[in-house]
N, C-alpha and C positions, 0 to 999 in steps of 0.2 A: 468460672463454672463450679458446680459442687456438685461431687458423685457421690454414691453411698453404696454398699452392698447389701443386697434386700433378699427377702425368700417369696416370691409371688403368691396368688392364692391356688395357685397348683401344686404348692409346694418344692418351686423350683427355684436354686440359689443362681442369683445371678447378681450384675453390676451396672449401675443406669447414672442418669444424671439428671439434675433438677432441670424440668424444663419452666414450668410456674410455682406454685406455694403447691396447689395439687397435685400435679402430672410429673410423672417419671419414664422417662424414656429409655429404655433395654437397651444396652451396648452390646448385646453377645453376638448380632447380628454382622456388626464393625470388626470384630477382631479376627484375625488371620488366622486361620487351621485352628478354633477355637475345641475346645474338648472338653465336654461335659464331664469327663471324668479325672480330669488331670487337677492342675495349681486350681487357687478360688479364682473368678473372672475376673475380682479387680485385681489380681498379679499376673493374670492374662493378659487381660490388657493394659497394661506396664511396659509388659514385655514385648506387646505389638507394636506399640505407638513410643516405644524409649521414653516414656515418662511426660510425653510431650501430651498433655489431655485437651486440646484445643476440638471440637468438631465445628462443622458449619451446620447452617440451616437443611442444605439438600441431603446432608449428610443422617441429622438428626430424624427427617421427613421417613427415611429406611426403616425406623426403629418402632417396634412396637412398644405402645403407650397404657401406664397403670394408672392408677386412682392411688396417692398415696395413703389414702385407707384402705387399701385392698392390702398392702405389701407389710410384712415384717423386714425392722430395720435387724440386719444382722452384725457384727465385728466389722467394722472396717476391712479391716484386715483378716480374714479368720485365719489363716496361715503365715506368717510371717517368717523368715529365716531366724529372725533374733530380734528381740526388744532390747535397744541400748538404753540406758537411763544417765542422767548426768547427776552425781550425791553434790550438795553444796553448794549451790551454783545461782543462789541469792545471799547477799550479805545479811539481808535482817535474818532470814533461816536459821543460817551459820549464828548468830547472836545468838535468834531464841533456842537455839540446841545446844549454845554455850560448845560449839566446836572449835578443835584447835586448828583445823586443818578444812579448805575448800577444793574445788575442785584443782585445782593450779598442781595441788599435789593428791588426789585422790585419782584423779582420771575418771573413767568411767565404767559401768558393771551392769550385768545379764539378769533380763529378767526371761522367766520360760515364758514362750510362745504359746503356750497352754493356757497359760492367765489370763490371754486376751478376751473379752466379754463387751458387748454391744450397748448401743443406749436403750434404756428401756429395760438391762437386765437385775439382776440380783449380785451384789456383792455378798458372798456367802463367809461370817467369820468361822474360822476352821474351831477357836478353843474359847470357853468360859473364863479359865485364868489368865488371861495374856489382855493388854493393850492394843488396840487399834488404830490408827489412824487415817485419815482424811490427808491425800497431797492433791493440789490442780496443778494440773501442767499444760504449757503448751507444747505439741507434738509434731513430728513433720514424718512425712512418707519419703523413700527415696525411689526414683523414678529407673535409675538404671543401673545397671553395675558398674562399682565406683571402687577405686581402691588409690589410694594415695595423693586425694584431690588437693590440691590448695586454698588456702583460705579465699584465695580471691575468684574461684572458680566454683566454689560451694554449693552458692545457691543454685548453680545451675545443675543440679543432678537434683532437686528438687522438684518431687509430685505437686505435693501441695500438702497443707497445711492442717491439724483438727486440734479438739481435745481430747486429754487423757487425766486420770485418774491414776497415781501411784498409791495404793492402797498399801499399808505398812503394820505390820508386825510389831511393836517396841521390843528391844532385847538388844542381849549380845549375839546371839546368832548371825551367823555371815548376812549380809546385806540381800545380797539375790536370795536366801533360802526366805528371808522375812518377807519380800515382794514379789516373792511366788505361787503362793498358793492359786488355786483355780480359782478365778473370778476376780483378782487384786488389779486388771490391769484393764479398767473400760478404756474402751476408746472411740469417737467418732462425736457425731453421726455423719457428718459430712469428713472429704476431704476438700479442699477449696484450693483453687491454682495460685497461686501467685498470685499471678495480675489480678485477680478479684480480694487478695487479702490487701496485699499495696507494702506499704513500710512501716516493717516489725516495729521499730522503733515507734509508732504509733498506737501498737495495740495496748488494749488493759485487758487481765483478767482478773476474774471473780468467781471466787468459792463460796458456795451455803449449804449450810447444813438445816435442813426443814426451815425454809426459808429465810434463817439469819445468814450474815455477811460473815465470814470468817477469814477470806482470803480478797484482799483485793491489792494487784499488783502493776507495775507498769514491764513488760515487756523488757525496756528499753534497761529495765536495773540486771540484766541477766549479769555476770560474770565474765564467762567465755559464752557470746553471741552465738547465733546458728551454724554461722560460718565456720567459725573457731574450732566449735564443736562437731561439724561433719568430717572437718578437714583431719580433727585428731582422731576419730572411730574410724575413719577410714584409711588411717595410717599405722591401724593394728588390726584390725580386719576388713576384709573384704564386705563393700555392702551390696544385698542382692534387692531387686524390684520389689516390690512394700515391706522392705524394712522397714520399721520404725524406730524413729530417734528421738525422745522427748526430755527435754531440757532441765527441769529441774523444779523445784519449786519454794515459794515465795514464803514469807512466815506469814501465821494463821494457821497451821497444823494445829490439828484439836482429833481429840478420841469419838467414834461413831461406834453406835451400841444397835441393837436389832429393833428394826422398822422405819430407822431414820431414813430421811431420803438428802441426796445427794447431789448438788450443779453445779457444773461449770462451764461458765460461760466466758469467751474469749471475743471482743471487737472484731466484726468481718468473718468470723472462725464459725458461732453454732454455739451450742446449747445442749451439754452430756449431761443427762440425768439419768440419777442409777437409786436401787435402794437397798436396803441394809438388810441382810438377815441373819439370826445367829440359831437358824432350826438345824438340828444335827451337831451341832457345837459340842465337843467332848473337853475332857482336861489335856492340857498342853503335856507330851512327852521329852520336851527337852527342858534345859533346866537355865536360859539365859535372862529369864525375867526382870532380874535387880542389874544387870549387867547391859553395858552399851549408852549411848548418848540419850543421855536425859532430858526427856519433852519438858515444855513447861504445863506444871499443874494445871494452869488459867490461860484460854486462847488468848493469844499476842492479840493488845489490840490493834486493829483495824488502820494500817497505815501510820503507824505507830518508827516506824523508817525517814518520813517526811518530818516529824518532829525531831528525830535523831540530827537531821541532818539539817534544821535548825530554818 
């Protein structure tokens, strides 16, 4: 199933789920002591259903029904406790950044909750002197509260599945302050369960930028897998119902300048499209520009990991 969180043509936020290509069916009706002014509805109903998003037919038949052109798609998630990120966590990456170190010994780091931004929005760059970049990732929701899982119980505290957008800063500056700013963190438009993505180990994804290929990846090249990586964020924090966890991303990083437009597309996952703007953009107040891991001049090209590997 794929859910999305939408704002009606009433102006009311809420969280539904694909019934065809047109129709979305309201969940708010489903969830327990549900509260219009409490969490968003899709970490309402997280917290209803333990993560578990299966409904039935007589169940769906409850729900009142939109025109998916009536609805704005909103943040997956607009609220989240914490966005984990994984730095390093493809080998050609690590190559084209010429880094010495992966995930194995970096672990993982915070991005604000603030950043989060829907498909359909604006990526806004904050400075005129600094580097931007373009990351696709694929991202997963956690369904319940989860603290010390084991690798081999992982996926099961798992929502389900989207894409995301690490948008980045170049510099020495701390890592979360570079992938922080408001708007650096699209994500959605769907989340998809499980059983409708199937095995990871199957999917591909792909980055472009105004139509070209820049990122095109296999899943299955991660480093530390989904597992590995729930098991370890949850074995230094606590994770709470739509956390987000998004894994890492593939080489094909390249710089995005104002008006470009943005996709990434994941096998089984959906289709984030965002676009660039750099209106308001002022001069950069810190001073880490020449300092930190150096992108490549020229986007890596294109699968360029398959020839490596001979």
């Amino acid at each position: 199933m794929k859910f999305l969180s939408y704002r009606d043509s009433d102006g009311v936020d809420s969280v539904g789920v694909l019934v065809d290509e047109d129709t979305i069916a309201d969940l708010r009706t489903l969830i327990h002591t549900f509260d219009p002014n409490g969490l968003s509805p899709i970490r309402q109903l997280l917290r209803s259903t333990g993560g578990h998003l299966q409904f039935s037919e007589s169940d769906l038949a409850k729900c009142t029904r939109h025109s998916c052109q009536s609805i704005r798609v909103l943040p997956l998630v607009p609220d989240p406790t914490k966005v984990i990120a994984a730095p390093v966590n493809y080998r050609d990456h690590q190559a084209e950044m010429m880094e010495d170190y992966h995930i194995d010994s970096l672990g993982v780091f915070l991005k604000a909750p603030s950043s989060v931004v829907g498909h359909g929005d604006i990526v806004r760059l904050p400075y005129t002197d600094r580097r931007f970049d373009q990351e696709g990732e694929l991202a997963l929701v956690i369904g319940r509260t989860t603290a010390n899982v084991p690798v081999d119980k992982a996926l099961d505290v798992v929502a389900g599945y989207t894409c995301l957008l690490d948008m980045t800063m170049r510099g020495g500056e701390d890592r979360s302050t570079r992938k922080s700013f408001d708007t650096f963190t699209p994500v959605g438009p769907y989340l998809v369960t499980p059983d409708e993505v199937g095995a990871l180990s199957e999917l591909q994804l792909r980055t472009k930028v105004n139509g070209i290929l820049r990122q095109d990846a296999d899943i299955a090249d991660l480093i530390w897998g989904v597992p590995e990586l729930i098991s370890y964020a949850s074995s230094v924090m606590t994770l709470q119902p739509g956390d987000i966890i998004t894994t890492g991303t593939p080489a094909g990083i390249g710089q995005v300048s104002n008006d470009d437009t943005i996709s990434v597309e994941i096998d089984r996952v959906g289709t984030l499209t965002v676009s660039v703007s750099a209106a308001g953009a002022v001069a950069c107040p810190t001073k880490g520009a020449a300092r930190g891991p150096k992108p490549p001049e020229e986007i890596t090209p294109v699968r360029s990991r398959q020839a490596a590997a001979g």
